[in-house]
N, C-alpha and C positions, 0 to 999 in steps of 0.2 A: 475296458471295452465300452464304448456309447453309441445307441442307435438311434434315430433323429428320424421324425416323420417329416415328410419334406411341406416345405412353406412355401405358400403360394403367395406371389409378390403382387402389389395392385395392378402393376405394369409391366412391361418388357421394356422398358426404358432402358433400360442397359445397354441392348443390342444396339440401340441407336449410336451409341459413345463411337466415336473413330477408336481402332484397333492401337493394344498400347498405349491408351491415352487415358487415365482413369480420372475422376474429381477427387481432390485432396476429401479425407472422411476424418472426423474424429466421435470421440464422446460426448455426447454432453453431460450425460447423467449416468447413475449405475447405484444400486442398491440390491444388496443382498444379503438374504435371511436364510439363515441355517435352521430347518424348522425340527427336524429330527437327527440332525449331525454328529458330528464330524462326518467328513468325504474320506474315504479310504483310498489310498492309490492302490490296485489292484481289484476293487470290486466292481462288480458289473453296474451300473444305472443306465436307467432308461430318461433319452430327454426327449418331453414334449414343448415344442415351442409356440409360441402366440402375436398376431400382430396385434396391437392394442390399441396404436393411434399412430397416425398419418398425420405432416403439417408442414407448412414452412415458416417464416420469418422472410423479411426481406433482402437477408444475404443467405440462408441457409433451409435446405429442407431434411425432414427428419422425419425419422418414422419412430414410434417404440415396439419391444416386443419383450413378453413374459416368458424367462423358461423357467420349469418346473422340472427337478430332477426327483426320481426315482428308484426306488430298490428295487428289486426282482420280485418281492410280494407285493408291490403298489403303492408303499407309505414312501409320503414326500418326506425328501429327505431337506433338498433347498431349494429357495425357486430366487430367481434372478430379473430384476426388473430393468432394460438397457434402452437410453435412444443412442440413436446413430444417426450424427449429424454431416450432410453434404453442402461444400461449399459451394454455391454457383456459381461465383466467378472464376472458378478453376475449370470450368466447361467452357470448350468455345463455341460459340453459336449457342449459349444455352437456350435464349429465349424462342429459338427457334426449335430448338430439339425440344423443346416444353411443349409449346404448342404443339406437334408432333403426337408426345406421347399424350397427351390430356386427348387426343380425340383413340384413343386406346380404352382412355378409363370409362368401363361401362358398367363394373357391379361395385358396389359398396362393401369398406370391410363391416 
């Protein structure tokens, strides 16, 4: 079982994408520590998730986020550190749909 507080994205940028049409996504990084482990299949953890940093590059933008998983008394058990990078040339109109969502972004993570 995993329950997940929900994560609140910079943008609605998404909603903008034409329907069925998503940008090619990959990893680019990934690192993970098992701080009080093994993971058990069958046991309950609780995940909290984190954004940690926003960015792009000039073909790709990306964001990171920390999860931290947990037992049912509160001790971290792993935490997970991921970006997930979006291609932008797999968008059509991207720089149009940018400028769009960039007058969206109004608070800071």
């Amino acid at each position: 079982l995993y329950t997940m507080k929900s994560a609140e994205w910079p943008t609605p940028s998404y909603e903008l994408l034409p329907k069925n049409k998503t940008p090619v996504s990959l990893f680019g990084g990934c690192e993970i520590k098992l701080i009080n482990g093994p993971v058990f299949v069958g046991e309950t953890y609780f995940i909290e998730r984190e954004i940690t940093a926003v960015g792009e590059t000039p073909k790709t933008e990306f964001i990171w986020t920390k999860t931290v998983m947990k037992d049912e008394k509160g001790c971290i058990i792993a935490e997970m550190t991921l970006q997930d990078m979006m291609l932008k040339y797999t968008v059509e109109n991207y720089d149009e749909l940018r400028s769009i969502a960039n007058g969206f972004s109004t608070s800071k993570l």
